[in-house]
N, C-alpha and C positions, 0 to 999 in steps of 0.2 A: 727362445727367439732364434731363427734361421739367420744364417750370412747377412742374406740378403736385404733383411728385415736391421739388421744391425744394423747394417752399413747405410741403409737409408736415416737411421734415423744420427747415426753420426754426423751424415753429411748436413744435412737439414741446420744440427750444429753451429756446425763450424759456415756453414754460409751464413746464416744472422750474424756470427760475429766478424766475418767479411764485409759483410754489407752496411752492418754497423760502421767498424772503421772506414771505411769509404764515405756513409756519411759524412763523418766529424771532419772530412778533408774538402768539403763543399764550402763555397764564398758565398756571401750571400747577393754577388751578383751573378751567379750560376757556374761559376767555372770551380773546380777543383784542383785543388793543390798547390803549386807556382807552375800557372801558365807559359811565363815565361821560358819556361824550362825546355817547352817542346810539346809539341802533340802526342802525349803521353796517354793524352785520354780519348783517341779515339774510340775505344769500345766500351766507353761510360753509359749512350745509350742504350746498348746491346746489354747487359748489364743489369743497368736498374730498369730497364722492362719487364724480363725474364724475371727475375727474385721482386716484381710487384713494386718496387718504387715508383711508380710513373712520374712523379711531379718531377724527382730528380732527375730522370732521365731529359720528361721536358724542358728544364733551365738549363740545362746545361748544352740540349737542341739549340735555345733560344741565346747561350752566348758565343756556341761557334758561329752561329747566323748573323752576327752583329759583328763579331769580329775579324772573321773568317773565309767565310761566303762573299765572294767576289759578286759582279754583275753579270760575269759569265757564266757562270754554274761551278766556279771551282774553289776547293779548298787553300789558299793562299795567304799571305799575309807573315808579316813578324813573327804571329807566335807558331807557324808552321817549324821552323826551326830545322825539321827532316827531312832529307829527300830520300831516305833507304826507305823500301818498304812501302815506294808513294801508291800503287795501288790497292794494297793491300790494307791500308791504312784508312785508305778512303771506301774503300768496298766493307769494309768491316762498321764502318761510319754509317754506311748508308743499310747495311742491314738491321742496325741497333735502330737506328730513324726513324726507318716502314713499321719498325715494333711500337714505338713510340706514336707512331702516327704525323710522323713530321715529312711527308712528302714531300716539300720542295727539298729536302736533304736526302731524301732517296732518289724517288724518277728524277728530280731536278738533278741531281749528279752524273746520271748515268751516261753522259752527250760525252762528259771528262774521260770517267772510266773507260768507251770503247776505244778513244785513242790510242788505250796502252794495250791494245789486244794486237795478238800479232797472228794474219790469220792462216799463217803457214800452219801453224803447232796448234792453233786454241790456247796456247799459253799468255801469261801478261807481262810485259816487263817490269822488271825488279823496280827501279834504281832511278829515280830524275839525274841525269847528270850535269856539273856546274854550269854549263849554258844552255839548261833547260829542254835539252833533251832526254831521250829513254836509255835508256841499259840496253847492252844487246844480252845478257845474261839473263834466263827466268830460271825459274825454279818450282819447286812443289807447293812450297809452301804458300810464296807468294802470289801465286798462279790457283792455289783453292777459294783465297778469299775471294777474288770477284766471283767462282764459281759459286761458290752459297749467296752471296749477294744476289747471283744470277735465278737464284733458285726464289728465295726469298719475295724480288720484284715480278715474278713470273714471267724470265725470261732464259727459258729452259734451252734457248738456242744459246745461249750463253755456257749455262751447266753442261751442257752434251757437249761443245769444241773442247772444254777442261778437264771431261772424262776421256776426250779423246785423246791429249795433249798426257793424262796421268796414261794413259794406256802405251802410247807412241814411247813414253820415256823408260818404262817396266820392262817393255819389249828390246831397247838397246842396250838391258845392263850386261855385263859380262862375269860379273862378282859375285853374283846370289850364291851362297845364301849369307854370305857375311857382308859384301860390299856393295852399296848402294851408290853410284852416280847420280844425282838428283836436277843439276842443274842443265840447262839448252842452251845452247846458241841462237838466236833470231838469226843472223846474220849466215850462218853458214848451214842452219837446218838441220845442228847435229849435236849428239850428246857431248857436252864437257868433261873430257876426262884427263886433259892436262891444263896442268895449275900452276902460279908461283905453290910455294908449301908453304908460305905464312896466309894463302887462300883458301887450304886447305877446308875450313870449317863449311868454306861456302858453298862445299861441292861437291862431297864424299860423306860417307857415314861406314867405318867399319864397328858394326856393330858386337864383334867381341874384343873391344879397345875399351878400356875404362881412363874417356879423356871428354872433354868440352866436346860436346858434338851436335850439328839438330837432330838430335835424337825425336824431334817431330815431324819427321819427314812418313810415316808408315801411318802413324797413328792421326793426322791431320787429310791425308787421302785417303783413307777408310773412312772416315768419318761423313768429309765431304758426299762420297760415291754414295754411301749408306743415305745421306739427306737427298741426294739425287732417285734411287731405289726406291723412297718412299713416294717422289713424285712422277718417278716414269720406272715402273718396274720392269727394267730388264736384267735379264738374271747375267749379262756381262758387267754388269755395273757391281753387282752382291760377290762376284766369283774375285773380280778383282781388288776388291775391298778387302775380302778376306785376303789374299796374297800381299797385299801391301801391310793388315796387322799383324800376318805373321812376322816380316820382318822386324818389327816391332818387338813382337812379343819374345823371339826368341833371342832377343840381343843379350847382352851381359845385365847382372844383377847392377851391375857399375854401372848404367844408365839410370840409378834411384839416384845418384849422387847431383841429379842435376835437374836445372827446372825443367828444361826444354824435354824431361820426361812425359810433362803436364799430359800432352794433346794423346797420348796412346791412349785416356780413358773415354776419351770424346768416339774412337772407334771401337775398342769393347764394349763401352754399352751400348750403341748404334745397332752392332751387330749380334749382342745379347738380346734387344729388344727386336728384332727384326726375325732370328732364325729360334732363340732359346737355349742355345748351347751352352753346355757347363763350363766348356774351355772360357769361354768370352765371362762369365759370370763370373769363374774363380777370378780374371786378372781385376777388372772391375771391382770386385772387391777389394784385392789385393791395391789397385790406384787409390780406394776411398783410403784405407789406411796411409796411406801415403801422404794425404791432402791432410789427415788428423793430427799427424807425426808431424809435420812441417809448418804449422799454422805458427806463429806467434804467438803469444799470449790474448795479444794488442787486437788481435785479430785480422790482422797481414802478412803477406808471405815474404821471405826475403832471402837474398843467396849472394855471395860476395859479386862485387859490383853491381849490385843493386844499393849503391848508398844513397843517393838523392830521391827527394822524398818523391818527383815526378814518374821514375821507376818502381816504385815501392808501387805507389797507385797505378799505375801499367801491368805490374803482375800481378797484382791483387783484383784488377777488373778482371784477366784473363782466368784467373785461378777461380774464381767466386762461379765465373761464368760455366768453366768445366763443371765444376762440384755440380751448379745445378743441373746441367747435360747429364752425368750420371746420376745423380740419385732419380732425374724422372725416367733414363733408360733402367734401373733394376727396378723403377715402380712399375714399367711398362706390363710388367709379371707379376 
């Protein structure tokens, strides 16, 4: 049996026993885990659509709807609990949704979403801050999710300002090929490159550091650009996809030591499936075993401060979700 053929059937794996344990963390009034704990579950729909649970994904549509879902069209309430990551959270919410079929949690969202677009950059703001405004800080990562969202509702004027915003940002770095700057400024219309240094994680990436890092910042923009490429083929969307996995791919081995590795296979197999390259196949590969090596027994992922069970089901929705990203990009061949 070929890599390829292995590693698919690895992953195949270890998602039923993902998905299994996710089950067993389901209420039986739809919600999962302790709610209380935080919005931990946004990409529960996203989730069990993709890996075939539909019903789960539906009840658990139908208890943010009851508990969550304002009059206005927004995500709010007690068990919101977050405000880092507010559109990102919700953009990710509403692409698991439209998979589900829950429309009023998709388009009905989408009025919320464009408020945090800022339309200097095409990027989104981070951050709700305590008196219910926006972050003037964006970022890569937070800034993709409405991007596939965008993609998803078929509102590709959405996806092109975020390829724009990924491209404006690539073009201001000064550090390649070791040092990534990732974060913007709304407010002054310019890359962030000084920081407090206990900020540090929220704004740099040198990729031959073996320390806590988003080491998701390469592999979550190739990905994105790559689901973009599939629905408006232009070859700046593929060129810079690839320049943002290379960063990725050429960082330290010491980026396995960490979750926020996850999102670089979501761009290799994007870009395996799209061009056929052996580069992009070997890493691909090389992330399934990763995903095998890290699994639980239990069949959840977990990494120091991940102790609450609300995190455990947070990584384990995102992790279940990559696995199935790649094994259908090595099926794609």
């Amino acid at each position: 049996m070929d890599k390829r053929k292995s590693a698919i059937r690895s992953l195949q794996s270890i998602r039923r026993s993902g998905v299994d344990w996710l089950l067993g963390q389901l209420n039986p009034d739809g919600s999962i885990g302790n709610p209380e704990e935080g919005f931990h579950y946004y990409r529960a729909p996203w989730t069990f659509s993709i890996t075939g649970e539909s019903t789960a994904a539906a009840a658990i549509c139908e208890w943010i709807r009851r508990n969550m879902l304002t009059l206005e069209g927004k995500i709010e309430g007690p068990f919101r609990v977050f405000r880092d990551a507010y559109a990102y959270r919700n953009s990710t919410l509403m692409l698991g949704a439209h998979l589900a079929r829950q429309y009023d949690l998709s388009y009905g969202l989408m009025s919320d979403l464009l408020t945090w677009r800022d339309p200097g950059s095409g990027g989104f703001h981070n951050d709700q801050t305590e008196d219910g405004g926006k972050s003037d800080r964006m970022d890569i990562p937070y800034t993709c999710g409405p991007g596939l969202a965008g993609i998803a509702l078929g509102r590709l004027d959405i996806a092109r300002s975020v390829a724009t915003f990924l491209q404006g940002i690539y073009d201001a770095q000064t550090g390649l090929p070791e040092q990534f700057y990732y974060a913007w400024s709304s407010d002054r219309g310019e890359l962030l490159t000084t920081f407090p240094e206990e900020e540090k994680f929220w704004h740099l990436v040198d990729n031959k550091k073996n320390r806590p890092q988003r080491w998701t910042i390469g592999g979550i923009a190739a990905g994105f650009l790559c689901r973009l490429y599939l629905a408006d083929p232009r070859p700046e969307y593929l060129a810079l996809a690839r320049r943002y996995q290379a960063f990725s791919m050429d960082a330290t081995d010491g980026q396995f030591n960490y979750a926020q590795v996850c999102k670089s296979s979501w761009g290799s197999s994007l870009l395996y499936q799209i061009t056929g390259e052996e580069v992009y196949l070997d890493w691909s590969c090389r992330m399934a075993d990763w995903y095998v090596e890290t699994q639980r027994p239990e069949g959840f992922w977990y990494w120091k401060g991940y102790e609450k069970l609300g995190l455990q089901i947070e990584l384990t929705l995102e992790f279940v979700m990559h696995v199935e990203n790649l094994a259908s990009g090595l099926a794609s061949r």
